[in-house]
Short mmCIF file of the C-alpha atoms (twelve columns), coordinates in Angstrom:
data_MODEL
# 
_entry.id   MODEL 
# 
loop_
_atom_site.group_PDB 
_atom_site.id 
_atom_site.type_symbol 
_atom_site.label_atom_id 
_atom_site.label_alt_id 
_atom_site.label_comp_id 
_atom_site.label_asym_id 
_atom_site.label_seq_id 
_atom_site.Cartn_x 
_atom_site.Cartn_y 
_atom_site.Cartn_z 
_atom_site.pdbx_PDB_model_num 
ATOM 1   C CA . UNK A 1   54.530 107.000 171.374 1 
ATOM 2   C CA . UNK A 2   51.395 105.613 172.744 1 
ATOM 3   C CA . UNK A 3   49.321 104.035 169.816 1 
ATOM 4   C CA . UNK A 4   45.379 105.215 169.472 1 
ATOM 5   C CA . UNK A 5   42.890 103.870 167.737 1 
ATOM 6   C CA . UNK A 6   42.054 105.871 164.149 1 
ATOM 7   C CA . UNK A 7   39.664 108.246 164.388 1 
ATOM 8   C CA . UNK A 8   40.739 109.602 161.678 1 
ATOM 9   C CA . UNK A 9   39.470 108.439 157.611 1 
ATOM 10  C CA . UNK A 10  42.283 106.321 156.162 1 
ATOM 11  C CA . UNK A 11  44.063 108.970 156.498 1 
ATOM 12  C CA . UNK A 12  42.104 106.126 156.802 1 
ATOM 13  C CA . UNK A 13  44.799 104.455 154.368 1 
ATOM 14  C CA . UNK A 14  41.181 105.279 151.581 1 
ATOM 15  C CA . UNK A 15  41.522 109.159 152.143 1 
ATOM 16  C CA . UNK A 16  44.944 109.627 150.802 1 
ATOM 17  C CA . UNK A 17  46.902 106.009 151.232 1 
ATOM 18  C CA . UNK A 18  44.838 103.767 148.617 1 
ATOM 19  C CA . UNK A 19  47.360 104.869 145.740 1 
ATOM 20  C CA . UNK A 20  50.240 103.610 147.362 1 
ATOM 21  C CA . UNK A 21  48.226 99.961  148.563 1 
ATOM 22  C CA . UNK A 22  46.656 99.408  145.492 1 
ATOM 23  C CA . UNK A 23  48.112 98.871  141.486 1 
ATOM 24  C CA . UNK A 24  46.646 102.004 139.856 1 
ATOM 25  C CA . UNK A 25  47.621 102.566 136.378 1 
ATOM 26  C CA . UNK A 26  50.353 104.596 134.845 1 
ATOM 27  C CA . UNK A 27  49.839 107.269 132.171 1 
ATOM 28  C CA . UNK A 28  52.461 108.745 130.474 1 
ATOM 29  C CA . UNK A 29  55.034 107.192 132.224 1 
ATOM 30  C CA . UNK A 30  57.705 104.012 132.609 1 
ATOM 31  C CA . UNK A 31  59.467 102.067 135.332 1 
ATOM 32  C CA . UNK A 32  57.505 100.691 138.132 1 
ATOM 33  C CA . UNK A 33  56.081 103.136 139.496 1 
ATOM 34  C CA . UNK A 34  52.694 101.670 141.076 1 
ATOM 35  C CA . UNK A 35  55.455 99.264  143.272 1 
ATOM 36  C CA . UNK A 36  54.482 97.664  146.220 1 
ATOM 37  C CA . UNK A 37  55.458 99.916  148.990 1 
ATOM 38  C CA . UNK A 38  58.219 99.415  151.830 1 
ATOM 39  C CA . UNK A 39  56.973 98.331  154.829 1 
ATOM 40  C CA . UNK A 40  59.089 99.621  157.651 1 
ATOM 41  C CA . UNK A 41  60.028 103.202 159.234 1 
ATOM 42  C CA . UNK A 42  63.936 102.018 158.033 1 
ATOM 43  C CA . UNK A 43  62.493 100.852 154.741 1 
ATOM 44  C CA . UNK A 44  60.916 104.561 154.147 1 
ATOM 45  C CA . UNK A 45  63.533 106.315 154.704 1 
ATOM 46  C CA . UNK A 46  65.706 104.382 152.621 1 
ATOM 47  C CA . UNK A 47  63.286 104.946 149.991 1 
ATOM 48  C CA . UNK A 48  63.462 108.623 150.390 1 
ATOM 49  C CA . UNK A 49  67.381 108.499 150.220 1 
ATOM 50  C CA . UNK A 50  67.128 106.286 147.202 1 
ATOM 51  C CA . UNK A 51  64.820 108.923 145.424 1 
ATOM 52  C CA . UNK A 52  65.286 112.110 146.682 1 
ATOM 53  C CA . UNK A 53  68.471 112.693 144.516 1 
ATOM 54  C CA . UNK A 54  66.770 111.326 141.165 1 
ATOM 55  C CA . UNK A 55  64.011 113.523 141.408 1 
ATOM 56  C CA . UNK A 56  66.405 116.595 142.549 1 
ATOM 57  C CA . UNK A 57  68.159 116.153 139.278 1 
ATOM 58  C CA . UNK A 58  65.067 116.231 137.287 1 
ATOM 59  C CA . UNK A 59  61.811 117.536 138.918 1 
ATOM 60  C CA . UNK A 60  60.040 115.959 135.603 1 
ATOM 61  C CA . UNK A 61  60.812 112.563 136.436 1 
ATOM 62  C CA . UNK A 62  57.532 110.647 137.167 1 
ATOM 63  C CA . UNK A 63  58.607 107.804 138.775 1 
ATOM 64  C CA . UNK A 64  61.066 109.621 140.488 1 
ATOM 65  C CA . UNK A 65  58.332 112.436 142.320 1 
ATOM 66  C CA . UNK A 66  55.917 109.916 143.103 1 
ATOM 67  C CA . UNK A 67  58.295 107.602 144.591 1 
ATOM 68  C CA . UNK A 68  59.915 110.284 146.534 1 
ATOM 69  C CA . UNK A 69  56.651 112.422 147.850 1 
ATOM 70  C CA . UNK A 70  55.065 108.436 148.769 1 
ATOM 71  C CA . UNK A 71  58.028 108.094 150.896 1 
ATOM 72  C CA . UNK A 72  58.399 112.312 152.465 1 
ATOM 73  C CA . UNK A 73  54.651 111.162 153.137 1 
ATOM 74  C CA . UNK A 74  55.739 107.992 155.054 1 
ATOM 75  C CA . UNK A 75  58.173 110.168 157.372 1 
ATOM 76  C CA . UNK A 76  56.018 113.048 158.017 1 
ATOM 77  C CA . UNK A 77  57.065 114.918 155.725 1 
ATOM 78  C CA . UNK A 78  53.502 115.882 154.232 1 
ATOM 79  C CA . UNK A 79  53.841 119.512 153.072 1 
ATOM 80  C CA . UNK A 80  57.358 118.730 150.980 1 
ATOM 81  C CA . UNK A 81  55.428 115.477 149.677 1 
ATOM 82  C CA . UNK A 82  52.811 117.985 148.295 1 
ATOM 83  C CA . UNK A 83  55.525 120.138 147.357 1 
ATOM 84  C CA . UNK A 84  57.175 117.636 144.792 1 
ATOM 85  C CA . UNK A 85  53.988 116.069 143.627 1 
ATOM 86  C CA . UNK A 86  52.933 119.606 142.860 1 
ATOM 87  C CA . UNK A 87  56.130 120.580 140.413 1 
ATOM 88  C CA . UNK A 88  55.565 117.025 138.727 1 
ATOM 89  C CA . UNK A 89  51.627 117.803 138.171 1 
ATOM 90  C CA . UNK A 90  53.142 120.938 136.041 1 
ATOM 91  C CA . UNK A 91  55.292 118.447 133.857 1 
ATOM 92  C CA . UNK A 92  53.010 115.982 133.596 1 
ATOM 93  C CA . UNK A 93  49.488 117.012 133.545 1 
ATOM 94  C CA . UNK A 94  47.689 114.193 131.934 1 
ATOM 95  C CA . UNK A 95  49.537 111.963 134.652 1 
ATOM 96  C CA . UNK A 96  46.336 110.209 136.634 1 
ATOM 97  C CA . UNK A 97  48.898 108.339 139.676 1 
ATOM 98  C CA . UNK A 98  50.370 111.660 139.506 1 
ATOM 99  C CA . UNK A 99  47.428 113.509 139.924 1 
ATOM 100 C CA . UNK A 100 45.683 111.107 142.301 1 
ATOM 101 C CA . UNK A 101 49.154 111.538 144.650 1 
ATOM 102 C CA . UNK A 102 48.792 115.199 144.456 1 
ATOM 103 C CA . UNK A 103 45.106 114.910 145.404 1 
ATOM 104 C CA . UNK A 104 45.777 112.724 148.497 1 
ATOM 105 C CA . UNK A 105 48.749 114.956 149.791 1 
ATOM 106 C CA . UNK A 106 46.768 118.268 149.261 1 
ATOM 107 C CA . UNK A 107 43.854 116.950 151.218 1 
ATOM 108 C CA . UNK A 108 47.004 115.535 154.032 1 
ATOM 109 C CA . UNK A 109 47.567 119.451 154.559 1 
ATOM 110 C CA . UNK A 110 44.243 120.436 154.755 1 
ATOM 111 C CA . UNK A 111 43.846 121.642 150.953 1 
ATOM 112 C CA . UNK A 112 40.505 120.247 150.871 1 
ATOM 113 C CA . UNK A 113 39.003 122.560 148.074 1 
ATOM 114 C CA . UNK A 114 42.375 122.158 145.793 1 
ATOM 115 C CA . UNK A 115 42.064 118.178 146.469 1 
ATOM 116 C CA . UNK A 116 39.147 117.666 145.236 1 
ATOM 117 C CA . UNK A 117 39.755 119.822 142.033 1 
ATOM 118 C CA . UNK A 118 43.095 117.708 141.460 1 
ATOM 119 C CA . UNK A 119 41.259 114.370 142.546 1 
ATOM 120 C CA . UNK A 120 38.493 114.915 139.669 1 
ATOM 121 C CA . UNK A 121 41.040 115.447 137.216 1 
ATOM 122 C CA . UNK A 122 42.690 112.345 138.044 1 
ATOM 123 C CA . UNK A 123 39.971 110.249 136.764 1 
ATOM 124 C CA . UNK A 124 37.246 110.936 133.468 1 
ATOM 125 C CA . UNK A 125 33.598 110.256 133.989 1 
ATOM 126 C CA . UNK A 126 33.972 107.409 131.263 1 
ATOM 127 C CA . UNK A 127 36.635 105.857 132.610 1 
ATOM 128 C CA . UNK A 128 36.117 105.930 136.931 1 
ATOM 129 C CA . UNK A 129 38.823 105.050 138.948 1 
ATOM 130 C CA . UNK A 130 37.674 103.671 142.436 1 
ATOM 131 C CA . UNK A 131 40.569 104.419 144.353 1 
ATOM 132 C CA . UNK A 132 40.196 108.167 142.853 1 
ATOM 133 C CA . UNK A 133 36.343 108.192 144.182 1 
ATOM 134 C CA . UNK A 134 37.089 106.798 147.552 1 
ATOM 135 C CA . UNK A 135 39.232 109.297 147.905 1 
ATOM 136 C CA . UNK A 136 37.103 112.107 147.138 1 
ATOM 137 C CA . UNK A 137 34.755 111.174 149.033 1 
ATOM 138 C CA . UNK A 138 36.873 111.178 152.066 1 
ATOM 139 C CA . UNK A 139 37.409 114.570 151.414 1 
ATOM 140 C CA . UNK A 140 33.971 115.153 151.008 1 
ATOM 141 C CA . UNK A 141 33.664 113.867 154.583 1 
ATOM 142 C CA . UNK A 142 36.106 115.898 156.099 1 
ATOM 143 C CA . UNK A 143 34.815 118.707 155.228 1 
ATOM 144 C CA . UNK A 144 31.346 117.357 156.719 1 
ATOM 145 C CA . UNK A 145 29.548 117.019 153.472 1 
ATOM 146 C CA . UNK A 146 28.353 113.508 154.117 1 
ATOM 147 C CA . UNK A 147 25.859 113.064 151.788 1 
ATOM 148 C CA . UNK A 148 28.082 113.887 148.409 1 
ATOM 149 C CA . UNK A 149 30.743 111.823 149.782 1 
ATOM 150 C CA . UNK A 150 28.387 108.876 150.773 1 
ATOM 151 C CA . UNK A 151 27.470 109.229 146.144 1 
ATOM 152 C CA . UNK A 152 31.157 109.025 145.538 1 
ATOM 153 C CA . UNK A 153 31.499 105.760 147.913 1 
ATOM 154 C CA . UNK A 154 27.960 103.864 146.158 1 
ATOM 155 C CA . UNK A 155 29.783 104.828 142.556 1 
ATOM 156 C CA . UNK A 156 32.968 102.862 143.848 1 
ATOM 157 C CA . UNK A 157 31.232 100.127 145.374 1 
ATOM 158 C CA . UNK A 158 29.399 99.544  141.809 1 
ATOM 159 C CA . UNK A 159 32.823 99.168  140.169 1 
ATOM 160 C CA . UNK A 160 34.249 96.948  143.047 1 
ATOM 161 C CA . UNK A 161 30.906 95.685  145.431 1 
ATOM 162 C CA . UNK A 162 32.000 95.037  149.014 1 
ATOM 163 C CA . UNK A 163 35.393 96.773  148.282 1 
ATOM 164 C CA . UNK A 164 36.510 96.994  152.035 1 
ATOM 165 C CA . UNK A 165 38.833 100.230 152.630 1 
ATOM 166 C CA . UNK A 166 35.713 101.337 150.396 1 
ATOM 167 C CA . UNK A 167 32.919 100.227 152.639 1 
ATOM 168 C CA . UNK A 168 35.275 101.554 155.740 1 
ATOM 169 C CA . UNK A 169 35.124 104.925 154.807 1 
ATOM 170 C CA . UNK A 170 31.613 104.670 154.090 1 
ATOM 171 C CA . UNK A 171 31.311 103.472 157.456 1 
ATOM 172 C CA . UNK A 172 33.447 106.092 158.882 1 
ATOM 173 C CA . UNK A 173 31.339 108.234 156.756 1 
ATOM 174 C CA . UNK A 174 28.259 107.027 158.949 1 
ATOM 175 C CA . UNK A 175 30.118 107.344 162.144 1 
ATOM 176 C CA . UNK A 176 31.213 111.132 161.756 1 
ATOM 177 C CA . UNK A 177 27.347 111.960 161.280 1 
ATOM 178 C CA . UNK A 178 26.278 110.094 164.006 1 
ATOM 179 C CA . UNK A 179 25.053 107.249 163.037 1 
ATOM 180 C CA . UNK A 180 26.685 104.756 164.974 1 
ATOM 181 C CA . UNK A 181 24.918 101.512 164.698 1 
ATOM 182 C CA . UNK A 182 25.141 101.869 160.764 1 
ATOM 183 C CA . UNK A 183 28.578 102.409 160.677 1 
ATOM 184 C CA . UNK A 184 28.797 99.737  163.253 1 
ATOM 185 C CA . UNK A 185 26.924 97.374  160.067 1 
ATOM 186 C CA . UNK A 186 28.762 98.188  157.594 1 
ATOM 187 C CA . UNK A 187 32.470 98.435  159.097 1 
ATOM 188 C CA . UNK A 188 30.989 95.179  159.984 1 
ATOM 189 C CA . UNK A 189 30.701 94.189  156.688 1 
ATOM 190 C CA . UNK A 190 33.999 95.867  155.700 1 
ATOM 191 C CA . UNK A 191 36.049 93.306  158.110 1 
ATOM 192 C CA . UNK A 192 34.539 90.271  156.599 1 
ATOM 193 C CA . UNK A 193 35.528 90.999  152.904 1 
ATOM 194 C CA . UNK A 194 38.864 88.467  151.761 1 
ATOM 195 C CA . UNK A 195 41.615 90.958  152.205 1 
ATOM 196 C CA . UNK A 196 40.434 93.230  154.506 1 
ATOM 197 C CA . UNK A 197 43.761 95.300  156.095 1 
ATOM 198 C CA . UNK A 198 44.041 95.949  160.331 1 
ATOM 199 C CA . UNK A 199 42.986 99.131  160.258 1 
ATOM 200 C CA . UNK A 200 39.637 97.950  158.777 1 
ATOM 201 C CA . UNK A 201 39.154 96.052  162.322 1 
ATOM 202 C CA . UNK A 202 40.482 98.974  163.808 1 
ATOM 203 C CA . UNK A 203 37.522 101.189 162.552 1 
ATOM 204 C CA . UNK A 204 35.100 99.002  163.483 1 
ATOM 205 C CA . UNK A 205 36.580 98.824  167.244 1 
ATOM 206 C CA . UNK A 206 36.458 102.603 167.434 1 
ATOM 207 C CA . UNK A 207 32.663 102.409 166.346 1 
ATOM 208 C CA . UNK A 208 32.134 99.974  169.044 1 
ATOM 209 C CA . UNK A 209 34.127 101.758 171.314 1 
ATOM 210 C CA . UNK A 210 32.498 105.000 170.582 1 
ATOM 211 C CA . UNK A 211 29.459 103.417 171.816 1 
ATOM 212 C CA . UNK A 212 30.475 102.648 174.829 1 
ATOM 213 C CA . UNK A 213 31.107 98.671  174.389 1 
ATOM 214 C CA . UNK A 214 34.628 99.037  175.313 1 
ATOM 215 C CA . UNK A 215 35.203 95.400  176.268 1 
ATOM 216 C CA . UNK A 216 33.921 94.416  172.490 1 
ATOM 217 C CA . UNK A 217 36.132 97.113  171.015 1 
ATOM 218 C CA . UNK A 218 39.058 95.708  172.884 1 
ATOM 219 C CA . UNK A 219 38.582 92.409  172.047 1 
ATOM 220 C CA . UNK A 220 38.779 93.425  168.041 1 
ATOM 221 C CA . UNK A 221 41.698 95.530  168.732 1 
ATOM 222 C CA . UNK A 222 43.243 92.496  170.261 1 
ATOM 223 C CA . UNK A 223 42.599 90.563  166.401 1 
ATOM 224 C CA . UNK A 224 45.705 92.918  165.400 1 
ATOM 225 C CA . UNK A 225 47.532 94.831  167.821 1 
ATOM 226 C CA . UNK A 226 49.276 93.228  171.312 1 
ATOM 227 C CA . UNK A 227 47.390 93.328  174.031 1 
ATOM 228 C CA . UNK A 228 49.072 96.404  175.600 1 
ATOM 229 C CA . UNK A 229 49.007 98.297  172.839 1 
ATOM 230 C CA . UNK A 230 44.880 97.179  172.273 1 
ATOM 231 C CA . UNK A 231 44.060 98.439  176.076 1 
ATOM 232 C CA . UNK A 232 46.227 101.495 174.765 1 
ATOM 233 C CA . UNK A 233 43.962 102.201 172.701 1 
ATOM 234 C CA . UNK A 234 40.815 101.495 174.364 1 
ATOM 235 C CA . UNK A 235 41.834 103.809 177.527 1 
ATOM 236 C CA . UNK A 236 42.718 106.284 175.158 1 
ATOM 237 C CA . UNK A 237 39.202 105.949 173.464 1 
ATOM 238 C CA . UNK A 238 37.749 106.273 177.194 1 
ATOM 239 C CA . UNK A 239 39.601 109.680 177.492 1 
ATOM 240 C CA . UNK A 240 38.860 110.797 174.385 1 
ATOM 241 C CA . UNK A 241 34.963 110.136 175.012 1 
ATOM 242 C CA . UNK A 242 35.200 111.716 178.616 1 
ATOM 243 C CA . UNK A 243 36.455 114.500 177.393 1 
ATOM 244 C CA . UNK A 244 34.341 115.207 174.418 1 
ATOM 245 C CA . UNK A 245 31.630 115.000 177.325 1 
ATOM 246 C CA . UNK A 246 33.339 117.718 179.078 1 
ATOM 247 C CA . UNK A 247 33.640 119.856 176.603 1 
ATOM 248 C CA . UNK A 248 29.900 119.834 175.631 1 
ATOM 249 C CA . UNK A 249 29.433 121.518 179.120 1 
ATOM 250 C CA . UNK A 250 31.896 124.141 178.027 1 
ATOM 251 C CA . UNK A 251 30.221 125.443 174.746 1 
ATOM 252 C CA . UNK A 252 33.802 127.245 173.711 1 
ATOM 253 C CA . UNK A 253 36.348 124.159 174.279 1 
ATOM 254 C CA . UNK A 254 37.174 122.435 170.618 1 
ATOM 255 C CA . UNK A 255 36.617 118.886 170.235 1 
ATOM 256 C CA . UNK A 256 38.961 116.141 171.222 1 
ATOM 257 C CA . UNK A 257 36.787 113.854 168.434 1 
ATOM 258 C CA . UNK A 258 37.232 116.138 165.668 1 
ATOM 259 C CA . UNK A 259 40.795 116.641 166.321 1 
ATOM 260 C CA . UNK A 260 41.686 113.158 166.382 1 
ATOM 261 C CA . UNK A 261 40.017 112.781 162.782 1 
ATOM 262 C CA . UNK A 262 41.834 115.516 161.595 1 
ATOM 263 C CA . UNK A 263 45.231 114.979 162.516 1 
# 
């Protein structure tokens, strides 16, 4: 499969993978169930053999649901991720990872309206989580309302300033409204906070890409991926650009741009 630069918002790892990269706290539960996550395809589905049959034998298991949907997640399996993290949500209701898991997989099927409503219950107003507000507002941004998400990423940043999958989504943020050069600034940013992941870098190539520096973008892509799979993704930027041109002169034709952030 040819690799492509990510258009999309973490989905960007912020919109619905932050729970699984970051140690969010338990409620109402035991075991380990904030673990660091497997790394590799093998590794995932391993982790959905290892799980799959605990939670089958009882639905109510915590650890067990989140373990199991993180990993259906991991393998594609989106819809049956939102499936199980939706029957543990009824056993557990007061469960925030739970609920935060639940949030990120509904919005990974396009629930957008039902994410959000599960997202703000994962969190209370006097105690914010900032993984829980990064996500929301990369829901907010998918569903193009830029301005309430762009709230929900300053609130983060005042819990964790210069957070950078937070400041990337902001940036993406930026980017889907048009405003390259300030998404350009602060993806910028974003890549030169300690701790900043790949896909950070990747961001800010697409930004420069999208702007036609491909060389630049390249070059960035190059800080992470091989150098095939970097011109990979810069061609594939190129087509994607060319075409988005192409469809402007045909009013009716969907765009290429919007459903590479969607998918």
């Amino acid at each position: 499969m040819q690799a492509h630069l990510h258009v999309r918002l973490l989905t960007s790892a912020a919109l619905i993978g932050a729970l699984a990269l970051g140690g969010c706290g338990t409620t109402g539960t035991t075991g380990a169930i904030g673990a660091a996550a497997p790394q590799t395809e093998n590794d995932w589905r391993r982790e959905a053999e290892l799980w799959g049959p605990r939670y089958n034998k009882n639905p109510a298991d915590a650890e067990a649901a989140y373990r199991y949907a993180r990993a259906l997640r991991a393998n594609g399996q989106r819809a049956q991720a939102a499936a199980v993290l939706e029957q543990a949500t009824i056993s557990n209701p007061r469960n925030t990872l739970l609920l935060g898991a639940y949030g990120r997989a509904l919005a990974d099927i396009g629930n957008y309206k039902q994410a959000l409503e599960v997202l703000r219950r994962a969190h209370t107003p006097d105690q914010p989580d900032w993984r829980i507000l990064s996500a929301q507002g990369a829901v907010l941004d998918q569903m193009s309302r830029h301005d309430e998400a762009r709230r929900h990423y300053a609130t983060a940043l005042k819990i964790v300033p210069n957070e950078p999958s937070v400041l990337s989504n902001l940036g993406l943020s930026y980017a889907l409204s048009k405003n390259l050069p300030k998404a350009e600034a602060t993806l910028r940013l974003a890549s030169e906070q300690k701790g900043a992941e790949p896909r950070v870098r990747q961001n800010l190539a697409l930004v420069i890409g999208l702007q036609g520096r491909f060389a630049e973008a390249e070059q960035i892509a190059r800080g992470d991926l091989s150098p095939e799979e970097a011109t990979a993704n810069v061609a594939y930027l190129r087509q994607m650009i060319e075409q988005e041109r192409g469809r402007k002169n045909r009013r009716d034709a969907p765009s290429p741009l919007k459903e590479a952030a969607n998918s």
